[in-house]
LUMGU-353099 format. One record per residue: x, y, z of N, C-alpha, C, O in turn. Coordinates in steps of 0.2 Angstrom, whole numbers, plus 5000, padded with zeros to 4 digits. Layout:
% residues N
{n.X = X; n.Y = Y; n.Z = Z; ca.X = X; ca.Y = Y; ca.Z = Z; c.X = X; c.Y = Y; c.Z = Z; o.X = X; o.Y = Y; o.Z = Z}
...
***
This chain:
% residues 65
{n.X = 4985; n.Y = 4975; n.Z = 5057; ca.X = 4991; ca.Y = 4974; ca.Z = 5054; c.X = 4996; c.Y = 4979; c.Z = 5056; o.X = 4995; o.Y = 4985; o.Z = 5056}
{n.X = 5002; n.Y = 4976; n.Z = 5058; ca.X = 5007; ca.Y = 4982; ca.Z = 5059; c.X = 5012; c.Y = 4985; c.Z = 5052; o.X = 5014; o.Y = 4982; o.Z = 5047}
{n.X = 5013; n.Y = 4989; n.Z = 5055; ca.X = 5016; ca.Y = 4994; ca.Z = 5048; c.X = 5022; c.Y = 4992; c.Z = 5045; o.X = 5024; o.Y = 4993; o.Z = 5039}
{n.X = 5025; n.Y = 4988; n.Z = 5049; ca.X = 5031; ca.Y = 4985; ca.Z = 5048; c.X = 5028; c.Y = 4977; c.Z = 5042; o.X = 5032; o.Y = 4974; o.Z = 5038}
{n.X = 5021; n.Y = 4974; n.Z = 5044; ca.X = 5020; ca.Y = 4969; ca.Z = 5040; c.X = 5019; c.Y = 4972; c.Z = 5034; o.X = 5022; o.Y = 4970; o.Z = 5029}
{n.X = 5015; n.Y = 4978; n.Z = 5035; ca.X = 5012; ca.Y = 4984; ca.Z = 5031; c.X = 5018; c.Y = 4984; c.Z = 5023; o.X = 5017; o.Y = 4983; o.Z = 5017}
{n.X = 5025; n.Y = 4986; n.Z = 5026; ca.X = 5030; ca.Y = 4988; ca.Z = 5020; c.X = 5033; c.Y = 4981; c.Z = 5017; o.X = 5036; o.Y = 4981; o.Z = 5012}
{n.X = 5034; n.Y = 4974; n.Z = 5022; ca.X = 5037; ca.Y = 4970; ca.Z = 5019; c.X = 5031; c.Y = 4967; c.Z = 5014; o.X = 5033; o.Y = 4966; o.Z = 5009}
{n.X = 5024; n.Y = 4966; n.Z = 5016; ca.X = 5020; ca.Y = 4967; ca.Z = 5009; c.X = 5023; c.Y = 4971; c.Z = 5003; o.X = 5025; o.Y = 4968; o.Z = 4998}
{n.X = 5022; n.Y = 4980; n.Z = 5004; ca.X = 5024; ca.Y = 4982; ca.Z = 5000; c.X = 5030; c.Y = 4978; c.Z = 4997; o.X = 5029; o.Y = 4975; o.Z = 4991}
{n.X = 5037; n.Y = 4978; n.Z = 4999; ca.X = 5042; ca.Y = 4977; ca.Z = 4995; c.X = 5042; c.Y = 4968; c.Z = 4991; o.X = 5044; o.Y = 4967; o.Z = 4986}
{n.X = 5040; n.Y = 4965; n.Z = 4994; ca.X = 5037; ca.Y = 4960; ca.Z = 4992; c.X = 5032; c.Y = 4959; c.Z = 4985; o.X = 5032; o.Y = 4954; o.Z = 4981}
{n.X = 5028; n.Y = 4964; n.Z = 4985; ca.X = 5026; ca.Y = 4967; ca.Z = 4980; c.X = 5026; c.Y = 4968; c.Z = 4973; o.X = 5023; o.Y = 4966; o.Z = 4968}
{n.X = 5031; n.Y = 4975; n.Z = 4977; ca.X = 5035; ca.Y = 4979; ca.Z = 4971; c.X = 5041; c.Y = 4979; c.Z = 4971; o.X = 5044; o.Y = 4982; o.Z = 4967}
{n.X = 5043; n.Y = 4976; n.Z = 4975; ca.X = 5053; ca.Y = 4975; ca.Z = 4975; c.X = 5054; c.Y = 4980; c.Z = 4982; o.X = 5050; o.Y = 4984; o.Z = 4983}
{n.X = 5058; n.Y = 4978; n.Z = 4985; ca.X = 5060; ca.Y = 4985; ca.Z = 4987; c.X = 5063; c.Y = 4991; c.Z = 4987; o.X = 5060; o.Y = 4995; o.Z = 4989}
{n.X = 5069; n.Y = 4992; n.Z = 4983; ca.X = 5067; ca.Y = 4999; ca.Z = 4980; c.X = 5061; c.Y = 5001; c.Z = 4976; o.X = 5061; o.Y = 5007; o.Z = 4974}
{n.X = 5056; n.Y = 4998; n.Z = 4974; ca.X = 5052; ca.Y = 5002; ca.Z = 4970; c.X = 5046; c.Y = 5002; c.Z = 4975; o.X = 5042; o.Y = 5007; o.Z = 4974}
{n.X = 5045; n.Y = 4999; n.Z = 4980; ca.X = 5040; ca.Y = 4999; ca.Z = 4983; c.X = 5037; c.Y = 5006; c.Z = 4985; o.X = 5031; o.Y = 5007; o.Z = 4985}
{n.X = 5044; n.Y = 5011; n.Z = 4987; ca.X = 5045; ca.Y = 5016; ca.Z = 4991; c.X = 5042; c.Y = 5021; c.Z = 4984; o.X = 5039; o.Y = 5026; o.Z = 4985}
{n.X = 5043; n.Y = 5019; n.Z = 4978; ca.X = 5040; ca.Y = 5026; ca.Z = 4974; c.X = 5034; c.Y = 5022; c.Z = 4974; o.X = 5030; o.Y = 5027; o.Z = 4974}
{n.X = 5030; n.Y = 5017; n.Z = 4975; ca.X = 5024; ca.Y = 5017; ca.Z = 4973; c.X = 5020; c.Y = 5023; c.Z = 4978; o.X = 5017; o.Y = 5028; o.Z = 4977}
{n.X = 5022; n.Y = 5020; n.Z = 4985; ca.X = 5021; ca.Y = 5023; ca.Z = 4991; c.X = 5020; c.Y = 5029; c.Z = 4990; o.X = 5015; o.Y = 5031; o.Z = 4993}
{n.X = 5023; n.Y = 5035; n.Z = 4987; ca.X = 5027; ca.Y = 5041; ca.Z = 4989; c.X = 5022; c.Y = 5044; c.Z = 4981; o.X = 5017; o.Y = 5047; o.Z = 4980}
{n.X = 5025; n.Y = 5040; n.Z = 4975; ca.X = 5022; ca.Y = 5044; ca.Z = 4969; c.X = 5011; c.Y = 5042; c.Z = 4966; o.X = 5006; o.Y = 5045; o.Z = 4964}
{n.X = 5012; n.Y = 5037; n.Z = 4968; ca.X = 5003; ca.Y = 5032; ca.Z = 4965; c.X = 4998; c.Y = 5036; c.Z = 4971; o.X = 4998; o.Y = 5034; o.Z = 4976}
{n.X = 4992; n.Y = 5042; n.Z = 4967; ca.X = 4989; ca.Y = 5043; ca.Z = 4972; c.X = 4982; c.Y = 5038; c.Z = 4972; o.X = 4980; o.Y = 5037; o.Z = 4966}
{n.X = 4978; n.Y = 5034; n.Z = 4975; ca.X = 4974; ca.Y = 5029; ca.Z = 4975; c.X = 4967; c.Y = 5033; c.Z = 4975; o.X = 4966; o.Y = 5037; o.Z = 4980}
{n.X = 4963; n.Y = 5032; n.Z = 4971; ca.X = 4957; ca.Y = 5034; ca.Z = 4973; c.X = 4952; c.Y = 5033; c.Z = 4981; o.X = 4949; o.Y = 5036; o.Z = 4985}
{n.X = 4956; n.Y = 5025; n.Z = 4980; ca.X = 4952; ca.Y = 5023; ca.Z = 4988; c.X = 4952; c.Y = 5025; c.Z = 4996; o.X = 4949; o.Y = 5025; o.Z = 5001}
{n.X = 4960; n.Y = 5028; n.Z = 4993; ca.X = 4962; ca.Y = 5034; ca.Z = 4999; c.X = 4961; c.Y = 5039; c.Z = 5000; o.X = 4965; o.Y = 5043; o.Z = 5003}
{n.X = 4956; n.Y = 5039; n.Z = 4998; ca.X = 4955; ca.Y = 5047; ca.Z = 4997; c.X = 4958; c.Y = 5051; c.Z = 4993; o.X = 4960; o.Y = 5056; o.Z = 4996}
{n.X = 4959; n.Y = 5051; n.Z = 4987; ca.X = 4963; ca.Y = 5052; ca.Z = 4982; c.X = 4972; c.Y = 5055; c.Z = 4986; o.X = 4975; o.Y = 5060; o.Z = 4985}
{n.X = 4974; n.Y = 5049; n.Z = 4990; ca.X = 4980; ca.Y = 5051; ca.Z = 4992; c.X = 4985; c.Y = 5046; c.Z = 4992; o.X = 4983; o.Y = 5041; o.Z = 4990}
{n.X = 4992; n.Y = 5046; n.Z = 4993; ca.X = 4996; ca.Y = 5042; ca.Z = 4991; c.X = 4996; c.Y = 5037; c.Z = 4998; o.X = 4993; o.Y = 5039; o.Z = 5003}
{n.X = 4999; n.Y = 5031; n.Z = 4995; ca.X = 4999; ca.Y = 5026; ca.Z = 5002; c.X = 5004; c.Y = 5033; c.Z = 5007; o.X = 5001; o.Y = 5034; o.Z = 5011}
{n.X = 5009; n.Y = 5035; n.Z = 5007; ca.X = 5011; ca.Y = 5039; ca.Z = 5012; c.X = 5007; c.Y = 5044; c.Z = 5015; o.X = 5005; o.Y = 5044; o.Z = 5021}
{n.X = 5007; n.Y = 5046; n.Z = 5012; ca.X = 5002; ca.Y = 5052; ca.Z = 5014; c.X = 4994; c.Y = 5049; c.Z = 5020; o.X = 4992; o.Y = 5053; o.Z = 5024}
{n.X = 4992; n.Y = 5045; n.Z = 5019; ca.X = 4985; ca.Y = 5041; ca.Z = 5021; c.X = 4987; c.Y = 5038; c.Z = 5026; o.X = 4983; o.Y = 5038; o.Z = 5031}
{n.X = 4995; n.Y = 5034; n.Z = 5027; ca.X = 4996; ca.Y = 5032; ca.Z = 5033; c.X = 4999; c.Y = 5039; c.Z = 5038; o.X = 4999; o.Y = 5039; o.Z = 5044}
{n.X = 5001; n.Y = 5044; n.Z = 5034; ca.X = 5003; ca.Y = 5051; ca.Z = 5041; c.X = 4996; c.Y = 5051; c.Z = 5043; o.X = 4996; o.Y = 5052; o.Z = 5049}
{n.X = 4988; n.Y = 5052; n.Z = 5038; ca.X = 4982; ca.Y = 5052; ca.Z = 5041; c.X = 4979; c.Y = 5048; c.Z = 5044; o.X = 4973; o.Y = 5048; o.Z = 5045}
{n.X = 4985; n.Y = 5045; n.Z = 5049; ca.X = 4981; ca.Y = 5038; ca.Z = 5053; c.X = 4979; c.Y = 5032; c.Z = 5050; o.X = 4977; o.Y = 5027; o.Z = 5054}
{n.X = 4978; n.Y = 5032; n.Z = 5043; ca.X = 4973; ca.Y = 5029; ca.Z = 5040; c.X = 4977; c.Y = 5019; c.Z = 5043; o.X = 4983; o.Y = 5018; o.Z = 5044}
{n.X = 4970; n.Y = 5014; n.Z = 5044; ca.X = 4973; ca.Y = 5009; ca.Z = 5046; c.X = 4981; c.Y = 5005; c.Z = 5040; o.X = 4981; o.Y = 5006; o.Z = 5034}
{n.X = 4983; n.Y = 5003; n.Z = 5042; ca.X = 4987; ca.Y = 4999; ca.Z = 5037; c.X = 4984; c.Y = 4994; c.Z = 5034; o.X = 4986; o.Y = 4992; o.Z = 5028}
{n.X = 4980; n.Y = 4990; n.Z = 5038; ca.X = 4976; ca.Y = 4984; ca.Z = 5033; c.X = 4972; c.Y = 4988; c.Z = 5030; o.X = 4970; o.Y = 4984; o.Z = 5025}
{n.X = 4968; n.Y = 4994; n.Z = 5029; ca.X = 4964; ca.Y = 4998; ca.Z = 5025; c.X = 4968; c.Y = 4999; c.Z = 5017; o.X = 4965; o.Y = 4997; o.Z = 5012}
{n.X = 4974; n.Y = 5001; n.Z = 5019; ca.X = 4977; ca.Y = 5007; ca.Z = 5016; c.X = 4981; c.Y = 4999; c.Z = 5010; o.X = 4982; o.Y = 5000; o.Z = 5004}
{n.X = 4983; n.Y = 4993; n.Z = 5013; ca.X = 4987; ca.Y = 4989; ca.Z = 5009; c.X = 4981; c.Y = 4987; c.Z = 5005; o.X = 4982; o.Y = 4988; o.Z = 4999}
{n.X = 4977; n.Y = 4984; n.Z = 5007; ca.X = 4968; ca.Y = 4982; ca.Z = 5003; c.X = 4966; c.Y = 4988; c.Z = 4998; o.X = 4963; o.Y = 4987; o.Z = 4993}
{n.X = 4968; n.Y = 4993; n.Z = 5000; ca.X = 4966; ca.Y = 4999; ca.Z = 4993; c.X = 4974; c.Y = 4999; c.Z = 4988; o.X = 4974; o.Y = 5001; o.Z = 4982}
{n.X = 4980; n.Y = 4997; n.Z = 4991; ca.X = 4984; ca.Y = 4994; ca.Z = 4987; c.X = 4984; c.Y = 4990; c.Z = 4983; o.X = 4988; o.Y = 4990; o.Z = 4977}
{n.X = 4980; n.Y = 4985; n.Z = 4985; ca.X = 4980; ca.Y = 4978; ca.Z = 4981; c.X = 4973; c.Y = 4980; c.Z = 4974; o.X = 4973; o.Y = 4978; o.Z = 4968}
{n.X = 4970; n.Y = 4983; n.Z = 4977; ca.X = 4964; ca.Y = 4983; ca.Z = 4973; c.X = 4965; c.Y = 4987; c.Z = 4967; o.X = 4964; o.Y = 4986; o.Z = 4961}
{n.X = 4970; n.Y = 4994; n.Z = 4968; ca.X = 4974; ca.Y = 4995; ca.Z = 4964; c.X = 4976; c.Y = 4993; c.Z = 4958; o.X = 4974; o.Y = 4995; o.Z = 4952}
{n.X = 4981; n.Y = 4989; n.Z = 4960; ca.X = 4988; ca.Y = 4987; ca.Z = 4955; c.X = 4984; c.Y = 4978; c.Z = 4956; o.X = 4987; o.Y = 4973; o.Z = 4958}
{n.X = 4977; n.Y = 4978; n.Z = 4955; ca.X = 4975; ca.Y = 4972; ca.Z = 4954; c.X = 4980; c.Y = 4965; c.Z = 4957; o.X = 4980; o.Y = 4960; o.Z = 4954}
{n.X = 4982; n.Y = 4967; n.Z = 4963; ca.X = 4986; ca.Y = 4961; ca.Z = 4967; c.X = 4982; c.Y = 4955; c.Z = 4966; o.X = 4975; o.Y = 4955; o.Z = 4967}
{n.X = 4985; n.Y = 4950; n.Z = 4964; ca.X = 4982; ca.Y = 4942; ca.Z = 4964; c.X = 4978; c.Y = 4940; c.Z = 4971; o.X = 4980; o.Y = 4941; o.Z = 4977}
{n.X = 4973; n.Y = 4938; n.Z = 4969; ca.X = 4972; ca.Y = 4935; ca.Z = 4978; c.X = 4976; c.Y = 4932; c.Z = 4981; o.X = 4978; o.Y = 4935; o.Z = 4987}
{n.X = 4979; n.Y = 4928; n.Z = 4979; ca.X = 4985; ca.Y = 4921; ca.Z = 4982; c.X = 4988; c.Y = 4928; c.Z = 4983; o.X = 4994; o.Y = 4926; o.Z = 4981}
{n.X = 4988; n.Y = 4934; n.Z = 4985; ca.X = 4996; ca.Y = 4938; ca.Z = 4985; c.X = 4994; c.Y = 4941; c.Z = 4991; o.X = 4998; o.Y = 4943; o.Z = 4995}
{n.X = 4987; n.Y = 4942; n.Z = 4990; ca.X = 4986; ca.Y = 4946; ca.Z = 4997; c.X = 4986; c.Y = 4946; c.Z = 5005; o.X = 4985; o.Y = 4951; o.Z = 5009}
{n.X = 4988; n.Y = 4939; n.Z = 5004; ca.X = 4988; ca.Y = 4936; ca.Z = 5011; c.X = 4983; c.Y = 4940; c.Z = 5018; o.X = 4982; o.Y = 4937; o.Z = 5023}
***
């Protein structure tokens, strides 16, 4: 997944303005207890990092494409 599919997931989401605070404020256990931002400055893959988003905030299946 490219990073850019990576945010229109997110905003898609969570809206676009709110996307940026989940990103920035939610830290995820799956992340290593770190924020979606912080995880991808860690390299961390973006399809890793969206699927520990989903699993999170209980994304629907049908949502996760």
């Amino acid at each position: 997944m490219r990073l850019t599919d990576f945010w229109d997931r997110m905003a898609e989401q969570f809206g676009a303005a709110y996307a940026d605070s989940v990103a920035r404020d939610q830290v995820i256990g799956r992340l290593g207890n770190r924020t979606v931002h912080e995880a991808l400055e860690a390299g961390e893959d973006p399809r890793d990092v969206w699927r520990a988003v989903c699993e999170h905030f209980e994304v629907p299946l049908a949502r996760r494409h």
